[in-house]
Each structure stands twice: as C-alpha cells, then as structure tokens.
VEXDREN-2710 file (C-alpha; in Angstrom, 1 decimal):
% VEXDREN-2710
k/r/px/py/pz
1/UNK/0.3/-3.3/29.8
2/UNK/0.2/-1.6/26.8
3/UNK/3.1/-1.8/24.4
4/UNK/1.8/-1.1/21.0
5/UNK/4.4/0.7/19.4
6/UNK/2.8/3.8/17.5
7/UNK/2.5/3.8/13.2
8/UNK/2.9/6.6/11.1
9/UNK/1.1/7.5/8.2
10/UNK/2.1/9.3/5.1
11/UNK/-0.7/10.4/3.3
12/UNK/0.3/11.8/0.1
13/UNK/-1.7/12.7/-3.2
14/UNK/-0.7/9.7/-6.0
15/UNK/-2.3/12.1/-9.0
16/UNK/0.6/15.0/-8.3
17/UNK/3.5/12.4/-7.9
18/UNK/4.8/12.3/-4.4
19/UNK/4.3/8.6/-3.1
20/UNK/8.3/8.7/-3.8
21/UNK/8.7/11.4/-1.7
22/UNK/6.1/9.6/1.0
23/UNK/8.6/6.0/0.2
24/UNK/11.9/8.0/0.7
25/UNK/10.7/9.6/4.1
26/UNK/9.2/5.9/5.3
27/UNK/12.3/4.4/4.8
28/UNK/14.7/7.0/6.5
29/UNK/12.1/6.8/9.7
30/UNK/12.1/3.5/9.1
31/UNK/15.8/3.6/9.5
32/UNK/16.3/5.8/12.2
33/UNK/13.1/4.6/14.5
34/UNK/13.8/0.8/14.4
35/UNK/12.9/0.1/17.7
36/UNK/10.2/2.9/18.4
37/UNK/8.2/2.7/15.2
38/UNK/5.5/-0.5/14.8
39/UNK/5.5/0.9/11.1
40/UNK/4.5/3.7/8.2
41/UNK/1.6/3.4/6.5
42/UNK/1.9/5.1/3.1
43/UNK/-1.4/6.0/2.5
44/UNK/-3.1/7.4/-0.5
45/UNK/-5.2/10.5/-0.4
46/UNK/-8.3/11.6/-1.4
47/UNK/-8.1/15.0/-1.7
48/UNK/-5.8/16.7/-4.0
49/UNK/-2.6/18.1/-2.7
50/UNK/-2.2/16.2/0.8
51/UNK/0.6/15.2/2.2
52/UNK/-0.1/14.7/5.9
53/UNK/2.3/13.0/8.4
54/UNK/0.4/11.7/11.7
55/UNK/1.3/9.1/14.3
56/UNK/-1.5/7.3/15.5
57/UNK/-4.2/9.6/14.4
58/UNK/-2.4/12.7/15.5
59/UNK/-1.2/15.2/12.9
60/UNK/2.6/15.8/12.9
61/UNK/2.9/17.7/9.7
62/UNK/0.9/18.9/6.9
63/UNK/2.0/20.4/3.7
64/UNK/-1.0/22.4/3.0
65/UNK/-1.3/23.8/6.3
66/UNK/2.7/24.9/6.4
67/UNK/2.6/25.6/2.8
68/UNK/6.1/23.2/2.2
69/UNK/6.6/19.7/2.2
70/UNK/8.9/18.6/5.5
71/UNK/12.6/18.3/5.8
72/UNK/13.9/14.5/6.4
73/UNK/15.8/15.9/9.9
74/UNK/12.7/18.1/10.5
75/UNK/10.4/15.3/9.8
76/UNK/12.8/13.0/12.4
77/UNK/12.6/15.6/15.0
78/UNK/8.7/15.9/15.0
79/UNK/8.2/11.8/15.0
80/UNK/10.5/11.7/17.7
81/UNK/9.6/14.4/20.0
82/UNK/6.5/12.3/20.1
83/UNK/7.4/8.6/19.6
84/UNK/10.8/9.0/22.0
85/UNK/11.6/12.0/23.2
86/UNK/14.7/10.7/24.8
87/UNK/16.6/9.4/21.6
88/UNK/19.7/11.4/20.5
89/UNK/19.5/11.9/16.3
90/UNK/23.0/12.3/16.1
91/UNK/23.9/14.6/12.8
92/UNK/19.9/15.2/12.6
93/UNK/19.3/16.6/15.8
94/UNK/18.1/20.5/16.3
95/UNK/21.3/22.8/16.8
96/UNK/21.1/24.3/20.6
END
C-alpha cells in the first residue's frame, strides 16, 4: 500500500533572482493541491539559468528547454494532469 503523496521541486537559479518566482508558484500549488501534494521543494540550482519544475524526479517544465518561464494556470494544469488527473481547476482549467 503505497500512499506517498508525490513532491514537487522548483529548481530555480538564486544568482539571476527567481526563488520569488519559484516561492510565488510553491505557494499557489500549494494552495490549489492541498490534498494531492506531500510538498514543493524549492530547490537551488547549480547551473545558471534553471528553472525546472519536476514531480518526483520527472520533468514537468523547464524554462531553458521551452525558452519561457511557466504560467501559474499552465503550471496547475501540468502538476495536475499528473498528480490528479481527475480534479476540476475551476477558473484555471484549459478552455475546451
């Protein structure tokens, strides 16, 4: 019985600034995955220019790779397409 609930990380690069940007996106997935989430890890990186958002180990998003950092209802739609892909966002869900 496994019921680990997954974490996700927000590796960001502290010398160009962003671990606001990695603290505002913790706490709205923070907010909006109470139950799903066991927590973000803000985590920082090594290597100038990364911000990389994984769950568990498994890359979500990465600004280098996209060329953009993510949008907070983008960034809710990734996490929860994998965490619980079941959960209505409301306001923040994708427009069908």
């Amino acid at each position: 019985m496994n019921n680990i609930k997954p974490t996700v990380t927000i590796e960001y690069c502290p010398k160009c600034g962003w671990m606001l940007r990695a603290a505002y996106m913790a706490q709205e997935l923070l907010s909006t995955f109470t139950d799903e989430l066991g927590g973000v890890l803000l985590k920082p990186a090594e290597i100038g220019g990364a911000y990389i958002i994984s769950i568990n180990e498994m890359i979500v998003f990465d600004r280098k790779a996209k060329g953009r950092f993510p949008e907070v209802k983008e960034l809710k739609q990734l996490i929860r397409d994998v965490v619980s892909p079941e959960k209505d966002l409301g306001h923040s869900d994708k427009t069908k």
